[in-house]
N, C-alpha and C positions, 0 to 999 in steps of 0.2 A: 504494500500500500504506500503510495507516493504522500510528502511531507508536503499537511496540509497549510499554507501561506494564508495570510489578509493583505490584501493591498491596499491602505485607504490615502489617498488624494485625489484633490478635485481636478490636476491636473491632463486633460485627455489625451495629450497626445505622450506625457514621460509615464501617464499608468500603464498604457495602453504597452508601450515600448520596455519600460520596465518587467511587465508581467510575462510576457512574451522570452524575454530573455530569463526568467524565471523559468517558467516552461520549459525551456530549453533543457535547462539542467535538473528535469524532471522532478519538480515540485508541482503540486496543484495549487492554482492560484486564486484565489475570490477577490472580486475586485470591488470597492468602496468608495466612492466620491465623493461620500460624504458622512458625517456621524452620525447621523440620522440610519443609513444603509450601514455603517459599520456595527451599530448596536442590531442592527436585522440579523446581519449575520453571523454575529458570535452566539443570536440566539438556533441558529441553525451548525453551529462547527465549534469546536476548540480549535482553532490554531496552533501549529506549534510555535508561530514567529509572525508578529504582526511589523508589517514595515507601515509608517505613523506620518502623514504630513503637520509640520507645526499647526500651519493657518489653511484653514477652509473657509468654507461658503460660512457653515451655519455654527462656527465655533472655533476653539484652540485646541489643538492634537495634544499640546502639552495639559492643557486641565483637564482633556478625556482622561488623559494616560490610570492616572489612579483609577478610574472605574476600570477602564479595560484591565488593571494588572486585577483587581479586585472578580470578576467576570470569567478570567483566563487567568489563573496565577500562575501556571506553567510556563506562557507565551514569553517567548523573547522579545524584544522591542526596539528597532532601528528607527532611529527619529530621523525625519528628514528635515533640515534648517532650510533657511535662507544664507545664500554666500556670507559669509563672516560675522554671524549670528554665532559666535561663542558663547555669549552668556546663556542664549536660548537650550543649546547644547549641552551647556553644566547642569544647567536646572532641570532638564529631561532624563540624565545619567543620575542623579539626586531621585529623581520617582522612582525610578527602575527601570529605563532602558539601559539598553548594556553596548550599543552603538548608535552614530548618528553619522549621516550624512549632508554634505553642506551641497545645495544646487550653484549652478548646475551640474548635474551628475552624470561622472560614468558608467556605462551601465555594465560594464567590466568590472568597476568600483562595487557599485551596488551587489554585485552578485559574491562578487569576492567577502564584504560584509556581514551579507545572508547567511552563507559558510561557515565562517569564522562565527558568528551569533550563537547557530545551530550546535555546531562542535564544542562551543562554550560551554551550553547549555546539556546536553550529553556530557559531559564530562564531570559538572556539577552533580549529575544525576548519578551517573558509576560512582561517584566519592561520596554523596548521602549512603547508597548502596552499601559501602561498606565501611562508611561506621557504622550503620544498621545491623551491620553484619558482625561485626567487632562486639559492639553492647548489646545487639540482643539474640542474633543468631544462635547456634548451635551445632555440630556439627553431627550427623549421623553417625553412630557406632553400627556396625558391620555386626547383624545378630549373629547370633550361635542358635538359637530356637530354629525348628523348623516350620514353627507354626508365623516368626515373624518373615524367615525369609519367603514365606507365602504371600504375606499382607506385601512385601516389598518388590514382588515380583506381580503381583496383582497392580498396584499403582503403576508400574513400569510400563505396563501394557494397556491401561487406562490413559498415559501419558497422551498414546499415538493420536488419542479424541479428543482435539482441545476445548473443545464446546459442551463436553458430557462433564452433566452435573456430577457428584459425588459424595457419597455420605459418609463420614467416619463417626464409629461408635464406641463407646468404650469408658471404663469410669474415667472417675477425675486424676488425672495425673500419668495418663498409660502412654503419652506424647503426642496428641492430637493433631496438633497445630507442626510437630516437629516433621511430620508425613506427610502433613500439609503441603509443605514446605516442599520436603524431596520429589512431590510428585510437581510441583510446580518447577522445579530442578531439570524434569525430566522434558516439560511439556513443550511446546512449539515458543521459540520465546526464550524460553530460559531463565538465566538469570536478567535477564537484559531487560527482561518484562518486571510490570510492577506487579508485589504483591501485597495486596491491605490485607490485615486482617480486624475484622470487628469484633467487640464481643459485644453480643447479642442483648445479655443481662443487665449489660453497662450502661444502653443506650436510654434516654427519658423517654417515657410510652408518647410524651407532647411531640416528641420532635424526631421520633427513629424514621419518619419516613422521608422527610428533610436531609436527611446523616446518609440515609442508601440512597436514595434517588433525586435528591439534589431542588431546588424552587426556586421560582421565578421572581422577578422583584416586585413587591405589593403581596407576595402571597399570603403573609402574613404581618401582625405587627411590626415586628424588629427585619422584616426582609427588606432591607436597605436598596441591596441589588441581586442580581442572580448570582446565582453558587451551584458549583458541580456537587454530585455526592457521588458517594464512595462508588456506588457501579460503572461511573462514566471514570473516573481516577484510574481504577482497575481496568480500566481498556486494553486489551494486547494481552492482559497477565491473567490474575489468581483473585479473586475477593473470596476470602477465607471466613464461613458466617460461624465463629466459635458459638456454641450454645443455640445454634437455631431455634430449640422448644419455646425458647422466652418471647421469641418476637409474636405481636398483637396477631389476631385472627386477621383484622381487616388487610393488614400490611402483608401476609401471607398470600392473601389474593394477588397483587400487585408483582412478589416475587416470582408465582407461581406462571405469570404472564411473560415474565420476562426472560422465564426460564423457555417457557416454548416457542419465543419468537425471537430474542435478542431486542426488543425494541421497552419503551417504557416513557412516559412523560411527568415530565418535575411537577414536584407540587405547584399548583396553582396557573400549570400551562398546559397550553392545547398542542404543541409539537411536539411531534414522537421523536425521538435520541436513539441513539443504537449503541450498544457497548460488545465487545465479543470477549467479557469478561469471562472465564470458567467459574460457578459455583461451585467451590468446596464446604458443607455445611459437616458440624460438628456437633455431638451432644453425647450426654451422658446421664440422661433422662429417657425414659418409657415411651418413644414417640406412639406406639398403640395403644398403651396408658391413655395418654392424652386424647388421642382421635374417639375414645370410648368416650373420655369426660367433654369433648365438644371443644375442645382447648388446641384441638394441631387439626388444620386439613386432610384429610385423606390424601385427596387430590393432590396435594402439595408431597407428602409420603412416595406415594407413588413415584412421584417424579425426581426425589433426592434418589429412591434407594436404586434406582438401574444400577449403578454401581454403588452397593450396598459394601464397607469394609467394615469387620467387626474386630476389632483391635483385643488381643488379651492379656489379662492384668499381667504385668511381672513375678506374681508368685503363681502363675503357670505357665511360665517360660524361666524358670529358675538356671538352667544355662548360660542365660542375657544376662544375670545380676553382676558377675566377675566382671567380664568384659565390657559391660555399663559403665562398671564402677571407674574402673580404667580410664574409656574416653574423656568420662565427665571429670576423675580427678584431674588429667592434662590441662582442660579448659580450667580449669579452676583455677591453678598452680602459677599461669599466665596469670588471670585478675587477679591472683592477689597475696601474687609478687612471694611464693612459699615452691621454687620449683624444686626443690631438692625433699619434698615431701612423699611420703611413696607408704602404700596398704601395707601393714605388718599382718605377719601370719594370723596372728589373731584376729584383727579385723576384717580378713578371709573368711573367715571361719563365724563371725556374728554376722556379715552379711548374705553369706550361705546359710543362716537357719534363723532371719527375720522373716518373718509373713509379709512386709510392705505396703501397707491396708493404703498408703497413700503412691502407691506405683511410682514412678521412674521420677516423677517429682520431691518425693520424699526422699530416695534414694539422696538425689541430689543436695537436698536442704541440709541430711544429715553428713555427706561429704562438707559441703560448705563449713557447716558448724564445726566438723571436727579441725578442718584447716585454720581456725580463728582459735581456738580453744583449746585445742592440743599444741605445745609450740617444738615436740621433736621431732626426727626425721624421720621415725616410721609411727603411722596412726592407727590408733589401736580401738577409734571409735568405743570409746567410753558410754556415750550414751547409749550404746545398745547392752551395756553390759549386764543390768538390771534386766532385762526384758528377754521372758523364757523364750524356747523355740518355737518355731513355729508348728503346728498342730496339723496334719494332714484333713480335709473337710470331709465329712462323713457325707455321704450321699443321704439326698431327701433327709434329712437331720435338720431340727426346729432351731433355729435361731435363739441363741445364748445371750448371756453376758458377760459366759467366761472370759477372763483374760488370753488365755490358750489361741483362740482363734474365730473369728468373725464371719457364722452362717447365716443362711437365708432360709427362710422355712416355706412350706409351701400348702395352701395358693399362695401365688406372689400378694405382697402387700404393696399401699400406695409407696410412689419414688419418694415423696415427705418424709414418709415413715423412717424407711429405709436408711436414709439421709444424718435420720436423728439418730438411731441406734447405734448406727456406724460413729458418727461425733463423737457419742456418748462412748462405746469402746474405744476408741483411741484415745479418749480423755484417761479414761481408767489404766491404759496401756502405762502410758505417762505420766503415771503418778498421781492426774489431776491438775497436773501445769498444762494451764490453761492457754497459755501465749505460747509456750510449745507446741500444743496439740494442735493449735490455729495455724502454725507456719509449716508443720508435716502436714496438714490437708491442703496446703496453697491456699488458705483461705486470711481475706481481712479480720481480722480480731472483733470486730463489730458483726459480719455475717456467719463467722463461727459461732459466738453466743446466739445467734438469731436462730441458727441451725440446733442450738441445744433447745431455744426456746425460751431461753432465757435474757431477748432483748429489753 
């Protein structure tokens, strides 16, 4: 897909000549003559590089500019002056253009600029990339299970579909988001594509559908001017919907549309937008639970699970837990600055006979913790020291309170329930330390009490 331009000057014969030589160098070009026709068109395109005449018919290029960066924040922006109109120039790089041209112009010049703007602008983009990558990535450990190199060989072959939705399932903490990720690794794009991920839970019920699919200006009170959301952001790449279960019914509808067509329109507009984002949806909630209590679409089910991946906990791929440990102690050892740190036999040996009620995230919190806490060269994970082995689960066996080990009894009960009892054993696991138990489940300290019930 060719790099979509704006051209806005009132000029007709240097638009005209300019856009053309654009073309040439295979960009697609929209042409504007004026702000009235530019604001048309940014409501039909994102741009990736708007080229900006200062003075038109019915305004100043330079007082647009903050709307348009506000409209298009992505967009590059080449100002074009009047011949030796420097000050005009200073104060256009001051908003956020990031080049300018002074007429009359070559149009050698001009294209040379485009270039250079674009490449700027890519470059910027790889280097967010990877501090993104730096603070919050991860890096894949290479299973040992053969039920994950399943799930990883499954994504792989999913990859070749860029458009097919995808479901991963699985408790809290089994690496959702981290698969997410590899399969977006694998997909058309790659890393070069964007991937957002949301979470779902996070979002205010007022505004989730403003945050995915972006509104119009006037749509609402505070809607100043238009705003992308996260589906058109995720264009080319991966929108990654952590927690799907939580999003409203009506907003279900809406995704559900967007899922069959690629097309969707912002709140408060009558133009359809198109995004060729792939939906990766996540949860670790009952999505049939829910479709029973009137709470999740069918329709909507149907259409995540065609590629249905059911991810399993770490204390049934017990194999993974070594080699886990390993990856994530390397990452670690880097942040923070302990690399001469390394598993003693022992703590071999406690993290081969933990149950991990909080999977590969806990794993992780209690390597972290030990790194901080422990200050010599081999870590012997203390914290697990107290905490008996792990208990093999009895089949069809009633759900306990033993400390031993953490069943489910059957009929299944509500996911709330579930939720609670689970909290409540790993409080008991731990002593009762409460700020501990909050940070083995990855949970805030406020929705961990909430989850006991006791907000």
């Amino acid at each position: 897909m060719s790099v979509p331009l704006l051209f806005v000057d009132d000029d007709r014969a240097f638009s005209s000549m300019g856009a053309a030589a654009l073309q040439r160098e295979g960009y697609s070009v929209t042409l504007a003559r004026s702000l009235h026709e530019a604001r048309a068109a940014l409501g039909r395109l994102t741009p990736a590089l708007v080229v900006l005449d200062r003075r038109l018919l019915d305004g100043d290029g330079l007082t647009f500019l903050p709307e348009l960066k506000a409209q298009a924040p992505g967009a590059a922006v080449v100002m074009v002056t009047a011949h030796g109109d420097i000050a005009s120039a200073v104060d256009a790089m001051r908003a956020g253009a990031v080049d300018y041209v002074a007429k009359p112009v070559e149009l050698a010049d001009l294209v040379l600029r485009v270039r250079r703007a674009l490449d700027t602008g890519r470059l910027k983009e790889r280097l967010a990339a990877a501090e993104a990558e730096l603070s919050g990535r991860r890096r894949l450990v290479a299973p040992a299970s053969a039920e994950m190199q399943r799930v990883l060989a499954s994504l792989e072959r999913i990859a070749a579909s860029p458009r097919s939705a995808v479901l991963l399932l699985g408790e809290t903490g089994v690496g959702k988001e981290m698969l997410a990720r590899h399969l977006h690794g694998f997909s058309s794009g790659g890393e070069g594509a964007p991937f957002v991920h949301v979470n779902c839970a996070a979002l205010p019920e007022q505004t989730v559908e403003s945050e995915l699919f972006g509104h119009e200006k006037g749509a609402f009170t505070d809607a100043r001017t238009a705003r992308r959301g996260l589906v058109e952001v995720a264009h080319g790449g991966t929108l990654f919907l952590d927690e799907v279960g939580e999003l409203p019914l009506s907003l279900q509808a809406k995704l559900l549309t967007f899922l069959d067509s690629g097309r969707f329109r912002r709140l408060g507009g009558t133009t359809e937008h198109s995004s060729s984002a792939r939906i990766v949806a996540a949860t670790n909630r009952d999505l049939p639970a829910l479709m029973v209590r009137g709470e999740f679409r069918e329709d909507l089910w149907f259409r995540l699970s065609v590629f249905r991946i059911d991810i399993p906990p770490l204390r049934q791929r017990r194999e993974d837990i070594l080699p886990l440990a390993e990856g994530i102690l390397a990452d670690l050892r880097r942040e923070l600055g302990r690399r001469e740190a390394v598993l003693g036999e022992r703590a071999r040996a406690r993290l081969q006979a933990y149950a991990f009620p909080g999977n590969v995230r806990e794993l992780r919190n209690l390597l972290e913790r030990a790194l901080v806490m422990e200050p010599g060269p081999e870590l012997q994970l203390d914290v697990l020291a107290s905490v008996k082995p792990a208990a093999p689960v009895p089949t069809g066996s009633a759900a306990t309170d033993s400390p031993e080990s953490f069943t489910l009894s059957a009929p299944p009960r509500p996911m709330e329930e579930v939720e609670r009892a689970y909290a409540r054993w790993t409080l008991e696991r731990l002593g009762g330390r409460r700020v501990e138990a909050a940070k083995v489940l990855g949970l805030a300290y406020a929705t961990f009490l909430k989850r006991l019930g006791e907000d």
